[in-house]
C-alpha positions in Angstrom: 8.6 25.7 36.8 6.2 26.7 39.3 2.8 25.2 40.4 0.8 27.5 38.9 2.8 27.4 35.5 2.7 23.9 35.6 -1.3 23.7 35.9 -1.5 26.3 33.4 0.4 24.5 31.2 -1.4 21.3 31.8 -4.7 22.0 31.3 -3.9 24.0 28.5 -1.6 20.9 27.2 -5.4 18.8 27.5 -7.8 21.0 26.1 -5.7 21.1 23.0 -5.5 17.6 23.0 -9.5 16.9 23.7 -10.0 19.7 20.9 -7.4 18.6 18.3 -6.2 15.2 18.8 -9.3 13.6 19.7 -13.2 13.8 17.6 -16.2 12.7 18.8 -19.2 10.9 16.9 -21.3 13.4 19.6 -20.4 16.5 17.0 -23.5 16.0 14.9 -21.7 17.5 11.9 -19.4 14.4 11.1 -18.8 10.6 12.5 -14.7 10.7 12.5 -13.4 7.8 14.6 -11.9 9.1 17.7 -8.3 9.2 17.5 -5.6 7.6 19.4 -1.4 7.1 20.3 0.3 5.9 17.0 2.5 4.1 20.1 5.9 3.3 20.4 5.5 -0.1 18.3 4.0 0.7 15.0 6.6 -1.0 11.9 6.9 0.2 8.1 6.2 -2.4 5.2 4.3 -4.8 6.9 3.4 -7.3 4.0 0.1 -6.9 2.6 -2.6 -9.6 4.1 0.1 -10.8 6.5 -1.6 -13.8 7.9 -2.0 -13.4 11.5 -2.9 -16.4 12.9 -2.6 -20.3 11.6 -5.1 -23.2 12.1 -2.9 -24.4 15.9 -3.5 -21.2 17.3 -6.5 -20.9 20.1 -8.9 -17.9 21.1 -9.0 -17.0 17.8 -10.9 -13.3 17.0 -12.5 -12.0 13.9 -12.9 -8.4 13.4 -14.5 -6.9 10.4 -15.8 -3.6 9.2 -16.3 -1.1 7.1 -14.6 2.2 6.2 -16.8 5.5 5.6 -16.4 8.7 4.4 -16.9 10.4 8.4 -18.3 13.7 6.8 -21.6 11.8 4.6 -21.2 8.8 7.8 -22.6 6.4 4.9 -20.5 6.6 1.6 -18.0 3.7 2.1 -14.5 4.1 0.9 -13.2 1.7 -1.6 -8.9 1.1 -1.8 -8.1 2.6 2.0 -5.1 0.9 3.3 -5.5 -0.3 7.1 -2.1 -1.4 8.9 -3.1 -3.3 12.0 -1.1 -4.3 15.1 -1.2 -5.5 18.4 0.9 -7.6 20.6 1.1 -11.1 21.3 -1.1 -13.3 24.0 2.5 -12.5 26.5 1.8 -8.7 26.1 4.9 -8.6 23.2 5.1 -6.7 20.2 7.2 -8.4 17.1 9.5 -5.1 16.3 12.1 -7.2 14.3 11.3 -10.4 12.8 10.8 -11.2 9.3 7.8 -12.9 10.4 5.7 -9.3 11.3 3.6 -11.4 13.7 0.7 -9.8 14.6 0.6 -7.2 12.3 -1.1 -6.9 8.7 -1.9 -4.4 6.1 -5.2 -4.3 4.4 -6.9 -2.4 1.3 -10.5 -2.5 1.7 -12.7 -3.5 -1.0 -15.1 -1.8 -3.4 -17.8 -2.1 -0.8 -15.7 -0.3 2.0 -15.3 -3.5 3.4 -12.4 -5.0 5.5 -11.4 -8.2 7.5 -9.1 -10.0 9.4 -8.9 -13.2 11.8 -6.3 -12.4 14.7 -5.7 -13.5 18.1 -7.2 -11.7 21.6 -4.0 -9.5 21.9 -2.4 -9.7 25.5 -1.6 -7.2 28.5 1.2 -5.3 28.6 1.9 -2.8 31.6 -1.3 -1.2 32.8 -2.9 -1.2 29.1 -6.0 -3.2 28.4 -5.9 -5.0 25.7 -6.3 -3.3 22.3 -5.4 -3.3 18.5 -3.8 -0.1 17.0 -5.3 1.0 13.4 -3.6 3.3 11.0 -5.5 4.2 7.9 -4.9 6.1 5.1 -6.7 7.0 1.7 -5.8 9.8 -0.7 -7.8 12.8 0.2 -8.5 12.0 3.5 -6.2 12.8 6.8 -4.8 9.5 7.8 -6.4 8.5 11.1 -5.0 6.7 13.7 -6.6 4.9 16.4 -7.1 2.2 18.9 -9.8 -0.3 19.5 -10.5 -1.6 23.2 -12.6 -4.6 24.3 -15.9 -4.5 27.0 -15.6 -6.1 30.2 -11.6 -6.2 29.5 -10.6 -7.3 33.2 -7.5 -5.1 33.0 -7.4 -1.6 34.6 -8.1 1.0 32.0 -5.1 3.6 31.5 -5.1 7.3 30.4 -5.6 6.5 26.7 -8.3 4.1 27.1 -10.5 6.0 29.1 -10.6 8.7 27.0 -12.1 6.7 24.2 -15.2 6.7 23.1 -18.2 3.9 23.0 -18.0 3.5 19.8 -14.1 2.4 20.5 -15.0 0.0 23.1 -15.6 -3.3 21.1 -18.3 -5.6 22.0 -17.5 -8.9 20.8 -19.5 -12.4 20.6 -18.4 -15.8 20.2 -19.7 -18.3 17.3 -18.1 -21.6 17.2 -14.5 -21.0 18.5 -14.2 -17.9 17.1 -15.1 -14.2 19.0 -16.4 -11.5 16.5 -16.9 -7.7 16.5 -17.2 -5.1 13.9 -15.4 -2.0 13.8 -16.2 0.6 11.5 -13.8 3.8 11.0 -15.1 6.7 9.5 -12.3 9.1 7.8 -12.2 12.9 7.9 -12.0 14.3 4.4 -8.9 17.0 3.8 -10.8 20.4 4.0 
């Protein structure tokens, strides 16, 4: 393949990407989440409210949220099933144990509403730490996306840099638990 080919096929390979693969809350039409990589490390039949951490574990984080309907942006989705995953405090993903550490699936309530307590996920590579989201609800296209943290010391790859603000999680800590609230807002099959 030649240069010129190559750039062709590039930016051409990008601007489908930045069209299709990624929305932005900027499109005053809708509030979809931004999109993301499903990743190399996502598992089938995680157990439903998997427990993620236990009461020894330290830097313990809460996230919470609510699901939305990314068409109205304010009509919250009752029964939308959120797998979540991220890897361990070393950087590892649990791809074989019985155990699914790390990972949990979730059905929101009839308020939209979801929640689960976790651990600050580690560095693996040149990714910052994030937590992968995969959610799906009958009517809606199943979205897939990642969450990032502010101030993440780490250098920020290719993925992460293409995410939006509203991606980038700003947490707080109260007691000896860190908090943030991550709302995802589905896009409705037309």
């Amino acid at each position: 393949m030649n240069r010129k080919t190559f750039l062709v096929q590039g930016i051409s390979s990008l601007t489908s990407l930045s069209v299709f693969g990624f929305s932005s809350k900027k499109d005053k039409s809708n509030c979809w989440t931004q999109t993301d990589d499903l990743g190399p490390f996502y598992r089938e039949n995680v157990p439903l409210n998997n427990p993620m951490v236990n009461d020894t574990n330290t830097s313990k984080l809460r996230i919470s949220g609510i699901v939305f309907d990314g068409e109205l942006c304010d009509k919250a989705l009752a029964k939308a099933t959120i797998d979540v995953w991220h890897a361990d405090q070393n950087g590892d993903y649990d791809n074989s144990s019985s155990k699914f550490a790390f990972r949990t699936k979730i059905v929101t309530n009839n308020s939209g509403e979801y929640g689960f307590k976790t651990l600050m996920p580690g560095h693996y590579g040149n990714r910052p730490r994030h937590i992968h989201f995969k959610v799906q609800l009958d009517g809606y296209y199943p979205l897939i996306t990642q969450l990032y943290f502010k101030h993440d010391e780490a250098n920020f790859d290719y993925l992460s840099k293409q995410a939006n603000v509203e991606r980038i999680l700003r947490i707080t800590k109260r007691g000896d638990v860190w908090e943030g609230t991550f709302n995802l807002y589905l896009r409705k099959y037309q």
